[in-house]
C-alpha positions as CSV (number, residue, x, y, z in Angstrom):
1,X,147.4,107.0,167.7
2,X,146.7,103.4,168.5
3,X,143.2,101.5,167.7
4,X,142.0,101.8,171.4
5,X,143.1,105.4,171.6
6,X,141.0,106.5,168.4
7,X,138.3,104.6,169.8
8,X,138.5,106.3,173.2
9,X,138.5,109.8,171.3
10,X,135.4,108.6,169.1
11,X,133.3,107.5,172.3
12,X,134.3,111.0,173.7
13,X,133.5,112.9,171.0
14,X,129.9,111.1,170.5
15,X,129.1,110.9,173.7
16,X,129.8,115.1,173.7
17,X,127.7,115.6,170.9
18,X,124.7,113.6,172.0
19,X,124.8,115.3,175.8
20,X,124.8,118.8,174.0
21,X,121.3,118.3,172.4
22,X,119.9,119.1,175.7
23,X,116.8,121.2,175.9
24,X,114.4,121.2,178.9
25,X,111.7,118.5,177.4
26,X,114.6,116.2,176.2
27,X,116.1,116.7,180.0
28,X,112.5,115.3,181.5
29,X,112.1,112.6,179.2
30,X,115.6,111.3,179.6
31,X,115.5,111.3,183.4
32,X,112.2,109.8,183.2
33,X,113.5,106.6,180.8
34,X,116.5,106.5,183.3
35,X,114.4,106.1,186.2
36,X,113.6,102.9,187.0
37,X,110.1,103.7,189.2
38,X,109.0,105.3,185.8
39,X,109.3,101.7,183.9
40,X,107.1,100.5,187.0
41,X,103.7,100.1,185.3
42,X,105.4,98.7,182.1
43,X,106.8,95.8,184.6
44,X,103.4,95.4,185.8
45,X,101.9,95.0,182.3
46,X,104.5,92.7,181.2
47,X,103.9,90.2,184.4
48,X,100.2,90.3,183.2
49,X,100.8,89.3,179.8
50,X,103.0,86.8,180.8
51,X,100.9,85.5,183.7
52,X,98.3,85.7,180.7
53,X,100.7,83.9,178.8
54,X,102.5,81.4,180.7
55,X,99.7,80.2,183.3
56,X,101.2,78.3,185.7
57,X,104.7,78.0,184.0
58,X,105.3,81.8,184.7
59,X,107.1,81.3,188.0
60,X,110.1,79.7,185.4
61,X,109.6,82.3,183.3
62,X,110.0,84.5,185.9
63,X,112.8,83.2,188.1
64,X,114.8,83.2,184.5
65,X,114.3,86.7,184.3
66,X,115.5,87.0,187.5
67,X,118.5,85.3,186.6
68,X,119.4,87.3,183.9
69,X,119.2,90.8,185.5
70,X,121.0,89.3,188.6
71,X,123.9,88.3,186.0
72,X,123.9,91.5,184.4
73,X,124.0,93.0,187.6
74,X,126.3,91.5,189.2
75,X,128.5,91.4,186.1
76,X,128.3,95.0,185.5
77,X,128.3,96.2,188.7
78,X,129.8,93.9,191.2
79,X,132.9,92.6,188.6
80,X,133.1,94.8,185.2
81,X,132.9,98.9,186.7
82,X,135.4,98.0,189.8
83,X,137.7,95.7,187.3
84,X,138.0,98.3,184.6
85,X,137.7,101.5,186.7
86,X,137.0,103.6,183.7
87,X,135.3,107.1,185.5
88,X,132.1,108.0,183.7
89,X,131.7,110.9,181.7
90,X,130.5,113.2,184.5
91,X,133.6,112.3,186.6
92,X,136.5,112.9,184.0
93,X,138.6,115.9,185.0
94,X,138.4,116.7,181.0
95,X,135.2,115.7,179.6
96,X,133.0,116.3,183.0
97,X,132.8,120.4,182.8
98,X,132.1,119.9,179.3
99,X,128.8,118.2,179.9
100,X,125.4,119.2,180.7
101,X,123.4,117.3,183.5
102,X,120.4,117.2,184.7
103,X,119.3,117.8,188.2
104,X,123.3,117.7,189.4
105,X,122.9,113.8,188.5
106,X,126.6,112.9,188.0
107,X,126.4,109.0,188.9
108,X,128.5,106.7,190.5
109,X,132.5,107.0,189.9
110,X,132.9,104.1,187.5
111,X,130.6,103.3,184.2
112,X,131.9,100.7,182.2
113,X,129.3,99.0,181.6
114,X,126.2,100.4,181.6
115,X,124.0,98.2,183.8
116,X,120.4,100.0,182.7
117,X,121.8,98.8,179.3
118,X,122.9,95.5,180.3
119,X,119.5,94.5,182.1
120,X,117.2,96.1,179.3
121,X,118.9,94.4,176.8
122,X,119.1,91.0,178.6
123,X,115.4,91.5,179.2
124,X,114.9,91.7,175.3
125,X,117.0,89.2,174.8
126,X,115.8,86.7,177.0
127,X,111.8,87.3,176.6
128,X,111.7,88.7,173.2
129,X,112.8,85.1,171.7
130,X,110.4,83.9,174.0
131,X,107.4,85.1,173.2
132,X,107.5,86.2,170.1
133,X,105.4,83.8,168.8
134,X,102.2,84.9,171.3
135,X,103.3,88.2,171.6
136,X,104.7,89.3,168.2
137,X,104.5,93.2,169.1
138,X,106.6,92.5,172.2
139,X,109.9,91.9,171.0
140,X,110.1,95.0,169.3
141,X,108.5,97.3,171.9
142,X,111.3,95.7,174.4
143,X,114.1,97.0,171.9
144,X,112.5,100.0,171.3
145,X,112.6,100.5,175.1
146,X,116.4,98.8,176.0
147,X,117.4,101.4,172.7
148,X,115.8,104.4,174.6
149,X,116.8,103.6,178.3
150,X,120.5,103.4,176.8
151,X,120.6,106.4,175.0
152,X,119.2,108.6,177.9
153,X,122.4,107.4,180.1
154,X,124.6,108.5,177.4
155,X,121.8,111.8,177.3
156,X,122.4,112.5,180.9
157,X,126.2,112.3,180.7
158,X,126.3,109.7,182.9
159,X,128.1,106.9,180.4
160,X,129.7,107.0,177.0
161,X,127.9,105.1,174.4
162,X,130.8,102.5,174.4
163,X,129.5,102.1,178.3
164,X,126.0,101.3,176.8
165,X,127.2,99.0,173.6
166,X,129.5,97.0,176.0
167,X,126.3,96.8,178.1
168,X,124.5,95.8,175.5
169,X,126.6,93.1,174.6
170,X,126.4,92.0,178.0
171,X,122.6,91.2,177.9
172,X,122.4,90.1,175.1
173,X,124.9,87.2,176.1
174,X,123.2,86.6,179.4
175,X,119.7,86.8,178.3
176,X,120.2,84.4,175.4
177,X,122.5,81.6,177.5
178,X,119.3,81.7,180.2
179,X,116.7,81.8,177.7
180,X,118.6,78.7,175.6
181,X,119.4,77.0,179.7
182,X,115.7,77.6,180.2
183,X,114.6,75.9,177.2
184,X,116.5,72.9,177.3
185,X,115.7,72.4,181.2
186,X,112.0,73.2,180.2
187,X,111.3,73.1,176.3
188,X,107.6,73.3,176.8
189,X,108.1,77.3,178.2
190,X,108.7,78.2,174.5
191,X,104.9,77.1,173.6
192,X,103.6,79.3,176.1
């Protein structure tokens, strides 16, 4: 067995064992961090603090952010899942009638890479920098959340946790190359 093919039978074989801790609470609260309408007041908070926090220089701050979720979007979605064509869990002919999901929630066809990983993470990884300095909780509660929101994908079946990690990877690259573009275009954003 080759180094990829051990690797694929790992991802498998985690990706089984954290989908079969499924109980009815854990199924509610990991199609609730899944859900983006859910994370909807937690958006609205963080604009505040940043409005709070940026003044008038939160339009930059906030067009950057746009920026990094449209790059892990696009990358994800639009180049990566279509490029790679790797089915998601719930869609392998093996793997899929192995899995519990919730609510019949099977996703799309293809899942490599996670994009809730790859814009929660490139949300971290952009702001968190950012901000630390005025907001030192933030950082970690944006971890904390990008660490939850990928683990309930891999929860609901719907991406192995290489899909998330790859993901991950992803944001963090894109949110730290807009962050460092943003400061150097505008180094006073970093005072706040």
């Amino acid at each position: 067995m080759n180094l990829l093919d051990w690797l694929d039978a790992l991802d498998r074989q985690v990706t089984l064992a954290l989908n079969q801790q499924h109980n009815l609470a854990l199924d509610h609260l990991a199609w609730l961090l899944s859900s983006k309408v859910f994370w909807y007041p937690f958006y609205a908070l963080l604009i505040g603090w940043l409005v709070r926090t940026y003044r008038l220089k939160v339009l930059w701050v906030l067009l950057a952010i746009a920026v990094v979720i449209l790059l892990t979007d696009r990358i994800s979605s639009g180049w990566l899942k279509p490029t790679v064509a790797r089915l998601r869990p719930t869609h392998d002919p093996v793997l899929g009638p192995l899995l519990h999901t919730v609510l019949g929630y099977r996703g799309g066809l293809h899942g490599f890479v996670s994009s809730h990983a790859a814009n929660t993470v490139g949300l971290a990884a952009f702001l968190g920098p950012l901000v630390a300095l005025r907001l030192p909780w933030l950082p970690t509660l944006l971890v904390v959340w990008a660490v939850l929101v990928g683990l309930s994908r891999v929860y609901l079946g719907v991406h192995y946790l290489g899909d998330v990690v790859a993901g991950s990877l992803l944001g963090l690259a894109a949110g730290a190359a807009v962050r460092l573009g943003l400061l150097r275009l505008l180094p006073q954003v970093k005072s706040g």
